[in-house]
Structures are given as structure tokens and as C-alpha cells.
C-alpha positions as CSV (number, residue, x, y, z in Angstrom):
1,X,35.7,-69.7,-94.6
2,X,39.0,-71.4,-94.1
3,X,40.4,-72.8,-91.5
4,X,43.4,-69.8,-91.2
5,X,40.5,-67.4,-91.2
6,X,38.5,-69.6,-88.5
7,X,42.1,-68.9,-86.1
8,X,42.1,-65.4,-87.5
9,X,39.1,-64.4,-86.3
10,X,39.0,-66.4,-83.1
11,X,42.2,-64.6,-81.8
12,X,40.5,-60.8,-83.1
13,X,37.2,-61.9,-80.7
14,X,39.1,-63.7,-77.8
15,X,41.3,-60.1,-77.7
16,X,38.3,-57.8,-77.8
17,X,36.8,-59.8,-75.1
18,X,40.3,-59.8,-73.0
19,X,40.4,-55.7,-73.5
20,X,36.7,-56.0,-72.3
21,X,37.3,-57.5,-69.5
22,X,40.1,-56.4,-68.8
23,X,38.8,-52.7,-68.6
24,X,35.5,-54.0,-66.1
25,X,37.9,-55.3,-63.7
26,X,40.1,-52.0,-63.6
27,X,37.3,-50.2,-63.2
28,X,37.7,-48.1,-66.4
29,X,40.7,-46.8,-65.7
30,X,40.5,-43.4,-68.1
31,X,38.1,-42.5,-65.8
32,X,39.5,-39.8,-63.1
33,X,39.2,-41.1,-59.8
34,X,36.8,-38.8,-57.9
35,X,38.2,-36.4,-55.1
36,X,37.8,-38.1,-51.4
37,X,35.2,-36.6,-49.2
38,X,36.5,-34.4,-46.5
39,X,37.9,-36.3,-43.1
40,X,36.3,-35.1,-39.4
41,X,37.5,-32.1,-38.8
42,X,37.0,-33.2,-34.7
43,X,40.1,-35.2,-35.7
44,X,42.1,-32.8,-37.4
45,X,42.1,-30.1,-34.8
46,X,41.7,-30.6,-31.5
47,X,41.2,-28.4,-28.5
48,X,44.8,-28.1,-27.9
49,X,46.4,-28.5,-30.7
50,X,48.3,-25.5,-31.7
51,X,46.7,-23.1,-34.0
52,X,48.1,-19.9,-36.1
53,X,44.1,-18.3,-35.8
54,X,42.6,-16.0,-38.4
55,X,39.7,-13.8,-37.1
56,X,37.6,-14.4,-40.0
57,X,38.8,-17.5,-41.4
58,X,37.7,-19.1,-44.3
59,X,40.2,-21.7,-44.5
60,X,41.7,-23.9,-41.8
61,X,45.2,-25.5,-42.9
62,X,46.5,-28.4,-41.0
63,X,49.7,-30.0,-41.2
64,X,50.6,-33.2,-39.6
65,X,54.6,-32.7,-39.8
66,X,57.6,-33.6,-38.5
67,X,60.4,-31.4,-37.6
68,X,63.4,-33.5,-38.7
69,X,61.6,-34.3,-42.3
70,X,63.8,-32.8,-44.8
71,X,60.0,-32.1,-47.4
72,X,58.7,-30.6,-44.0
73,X,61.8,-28.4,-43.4
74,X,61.4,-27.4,-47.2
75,X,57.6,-26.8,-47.0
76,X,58.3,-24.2,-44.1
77,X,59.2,-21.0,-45.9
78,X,56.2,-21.8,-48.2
79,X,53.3,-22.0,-45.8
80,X,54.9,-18.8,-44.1
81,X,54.8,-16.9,-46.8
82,X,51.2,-18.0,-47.2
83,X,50.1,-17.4,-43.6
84,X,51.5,-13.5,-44.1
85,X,49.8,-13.4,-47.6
86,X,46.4,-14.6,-46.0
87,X,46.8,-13.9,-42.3
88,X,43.3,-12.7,-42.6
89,X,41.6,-15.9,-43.8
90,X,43.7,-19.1,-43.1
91,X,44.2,-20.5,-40.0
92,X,47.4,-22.7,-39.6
93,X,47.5,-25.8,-37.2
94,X,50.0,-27.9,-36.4
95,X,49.8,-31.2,-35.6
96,X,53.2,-33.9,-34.2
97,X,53.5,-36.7,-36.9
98,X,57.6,-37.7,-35.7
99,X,58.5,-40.5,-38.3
100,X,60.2,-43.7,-36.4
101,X,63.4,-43.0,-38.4
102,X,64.3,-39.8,-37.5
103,X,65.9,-40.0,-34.4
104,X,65.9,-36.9,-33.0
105,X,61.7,-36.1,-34.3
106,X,60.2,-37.2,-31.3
107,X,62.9,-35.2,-28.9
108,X,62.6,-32.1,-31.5
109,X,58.2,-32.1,-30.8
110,X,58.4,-32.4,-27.2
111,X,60.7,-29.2,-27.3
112,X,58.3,-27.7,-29.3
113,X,55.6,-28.6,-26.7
114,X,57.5,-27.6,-23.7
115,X,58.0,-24.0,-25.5
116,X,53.9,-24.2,-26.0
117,X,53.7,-24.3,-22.3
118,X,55.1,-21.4,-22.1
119,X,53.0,-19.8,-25.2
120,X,56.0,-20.0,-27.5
121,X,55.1,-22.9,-29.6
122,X,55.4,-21.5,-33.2
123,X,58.3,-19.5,-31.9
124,X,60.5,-22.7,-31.4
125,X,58.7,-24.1,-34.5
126,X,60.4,-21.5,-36.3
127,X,63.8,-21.9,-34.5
128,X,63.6,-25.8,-35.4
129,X,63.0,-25.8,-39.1
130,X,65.1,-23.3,-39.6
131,X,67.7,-24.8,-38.2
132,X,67.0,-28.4,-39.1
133,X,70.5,-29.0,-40.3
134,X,72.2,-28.0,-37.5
135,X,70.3,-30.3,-35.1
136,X,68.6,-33.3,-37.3
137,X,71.6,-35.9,-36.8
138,X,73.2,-34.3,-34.2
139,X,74.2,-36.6,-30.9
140,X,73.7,-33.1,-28.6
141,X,70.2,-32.5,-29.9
142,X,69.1,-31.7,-26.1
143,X,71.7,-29.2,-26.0
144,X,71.1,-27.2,-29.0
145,X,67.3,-27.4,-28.3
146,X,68.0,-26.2,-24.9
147,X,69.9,-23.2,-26.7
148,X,66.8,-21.9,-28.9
149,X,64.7,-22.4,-25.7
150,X,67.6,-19.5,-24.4
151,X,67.0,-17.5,-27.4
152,X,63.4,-17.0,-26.2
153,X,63.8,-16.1,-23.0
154,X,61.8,-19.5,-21.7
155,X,62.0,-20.3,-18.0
156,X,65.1,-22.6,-18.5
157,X,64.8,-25.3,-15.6
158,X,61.2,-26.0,-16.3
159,X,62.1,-26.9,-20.3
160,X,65.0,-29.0,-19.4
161,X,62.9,-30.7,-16.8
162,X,60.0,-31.4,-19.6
163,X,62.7,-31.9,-22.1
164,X,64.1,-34.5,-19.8
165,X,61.0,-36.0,-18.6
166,X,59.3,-36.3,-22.0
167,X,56.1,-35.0,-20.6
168,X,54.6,-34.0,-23.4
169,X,54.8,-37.3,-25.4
170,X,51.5,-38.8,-24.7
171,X,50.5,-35.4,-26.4
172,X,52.4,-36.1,-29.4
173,X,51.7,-39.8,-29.6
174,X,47.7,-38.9,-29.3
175,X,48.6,-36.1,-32.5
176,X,50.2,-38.8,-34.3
177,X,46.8,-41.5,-33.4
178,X,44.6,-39.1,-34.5
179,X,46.9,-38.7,-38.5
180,X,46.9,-42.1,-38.4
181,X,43.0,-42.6,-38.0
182,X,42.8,-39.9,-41.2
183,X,45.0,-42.1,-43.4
184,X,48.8,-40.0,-43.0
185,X,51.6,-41.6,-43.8
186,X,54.2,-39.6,-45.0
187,X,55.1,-36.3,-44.4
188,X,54.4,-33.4,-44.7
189,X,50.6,-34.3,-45.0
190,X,48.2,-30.9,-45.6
191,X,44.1,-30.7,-45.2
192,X,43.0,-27.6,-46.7
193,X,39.2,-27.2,-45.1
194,X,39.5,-31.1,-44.4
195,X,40.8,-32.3,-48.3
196,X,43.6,-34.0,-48.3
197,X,47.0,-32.4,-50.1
198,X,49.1,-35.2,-49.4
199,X,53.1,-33.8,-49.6
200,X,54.9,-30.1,-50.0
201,X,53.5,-28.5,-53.0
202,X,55.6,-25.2,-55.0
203,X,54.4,-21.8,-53.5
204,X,52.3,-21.1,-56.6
205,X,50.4,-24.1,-57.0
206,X,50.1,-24.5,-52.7
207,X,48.5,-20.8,-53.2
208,X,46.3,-21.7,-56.0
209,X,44.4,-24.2,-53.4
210,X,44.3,-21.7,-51.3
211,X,42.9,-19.4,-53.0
212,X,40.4,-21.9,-54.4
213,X,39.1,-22.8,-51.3
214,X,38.8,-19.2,-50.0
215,X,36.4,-18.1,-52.8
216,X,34.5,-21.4,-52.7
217,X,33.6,-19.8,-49.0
């Protein structure tokens, strides 16, 4: 064997043994990853968090959202048309997740939580994604939020005074601990039945889940 073949063949071995290697370490990379268990439901819904309830639900769908995210705002319509298609066997909850750099989030959740202490929660839900443009970057936030408050008849001194007081952030901050402790970091983030559906997904595919994890009930 010459010496040119000697190099030849020392390069072809020394480059099978780099792809070898190279493929341990990356722990086979062709192979799918395998779908993460479920989290604990205990901190996914909690006894007050706020809940869209089916009688006979098969599946419980939780979003961690924030009412000033543009994907959440988007998301909206979607899960809405799912909770009508399904009202019988999904069960929506809501959970704060206010990002630090939307500045009016954390002002937009305690409205939302000053309307669920007077049972309009989802109402002013509603009212606040749908009307996320109008509010989102506005320096009068309080103001307009005051004005949905009006459009459902809520006892008016006692929102401003939690609106003003921020009573209901310890609430919101203790919604956000728990999304942390589950691994959220964007949103929206989704848990269909505990599994993880990280972001907004199109209305067919979001009701191909759902389906999937009705029938495996």
C-alpha cells in the first residue's frame, strides 16, 4: 500500500469515526424526541382560577395568556369557536401570564379580575381581546377599561377602587408563579388534558387536538 493510500484511508476511518461520534453525543438526532409527560394538573387549575365548565367534560383546556399579546388577541376567536363547537366536553380555563413588556397587561388582568368579583370575568375577557387595539398602548388604559366595566352593568365605584388599588395582583402574580413552575414562557401557552401546545395553533389543526384528546377519553 502506498503511502497516498495509507493518508487516504486514514482520513475515510478518522471521518466515519467523527460521524460516529458525532451522532452518540447528539443523541441520534433522526430520532423524534418523545412527547413530555403531562404537568400537575393541581398547578394548572386552581380553585379559583376561572373556568368556562363543561358538565361532562372530557377535556380541560388551559391557557396561560396575556391580554395585550398580539398571538393571544389572535388565538381568541379560535378557542371560541371551539368552546361553542364542544361546549359539551371541553372545559376552558384561564390563567394571568402579563409579559413584563406590555405595559398595560398587568392593568388589563386586574380589570379582568375586578369584573370576576362581580361574576363577569369572561365577559370583560371578551371586551379586552376584542378590543386589544384600542386599549394595548393607550396612556388612558384605566379609562377605557373603566368604560367596558360600564358596558356590563358592574357596580362602578367598587371596580375603579380594585382597578385603583391593584387588589387583585397578588392573584395574578400567584397565576403567573404557578406558569412559571410548568415551564411557560411565551404566550399564548395551551395544556390540552395537561400536554403542552406551546403557541396559537390555526382552527383546524387547534381542533384536530381536540378532538384527539376527546376520543382518547
Amino acid at each position: 500500500m502506498s503511502n497516498e493510500t495509507k493518508i487516504l484511508a486514514g482520513i475515510g476511518i478518522a471521518t466515519v469515526l467523527i460521524v460516529v461520534v458525532g451522532a452518540f453525543f447528539m443523541g441520534g438526532s433522526s430520532t423524534p424526541d418523545k412527547p413530555k409527560p403531562p404537568v400537575d394538573q393541581k398547578l394548572l387549575v386552581k380553585g379559583d382560577s376561572h373556568k368556562v365548565e363543561a358538565k361532562n367534560a372530557k377535556v380541560t383546556l388551559v391557557e396561560f395568556g396575556d391580554f395585550q399579546c398580539p398571538a393571544c388577541g389572535a388565538s381568541h376567536p379560535i378557542v371560541k369557536q371551539l368552546l361553542e363547537e364542544y361546549k359539551d366536553d371541553v372545559t376552558f380555563v384561564f390563567r394571568n401570564y402579563p409579559l413584563p413588556m406590555h405595559k398595560n397587561a398587568m392593568k388589563a388582568a386586574n380589570a379582568a379580575e375586578a369584573a370576576g368579583a362581580q361574576k363577569k370575568f369572561f365577559e370583560m375577557h371578551d371586551l379586552l381581546f376584542e378590543n386589544q387595539s384600542e386599549w394595548s398602548e393607550s396612556n388612558k388604559a384605566d379609562g377605557l377599561f373603566e368604560k367596558y366595566a360600564s358596558e356590563l352593568d358592574l357596580d362602578m365605584d367598587k371596580f375603579k377602587e380594585d382597578l385603583k388599588s391593584k387588589k387583585y395582583e397578588g392573584k395574578i402574580k400567584a397565576d403567573q408563579a404557578d406558569g412559571n413552575a410548568v415551564g411557560v414562557n411565551s404566550t399564548p401557552t395551551f395544556y390540552i388534558n395537561g400536554e403542552l401546545q406551546a403557541g396559537g395553533l390555526p382552527y383546524e389543526q387547534f381542533k384536530a387536538k381536540i378532538e384527539k384528546a376527546i376520543n382518547s377519553n
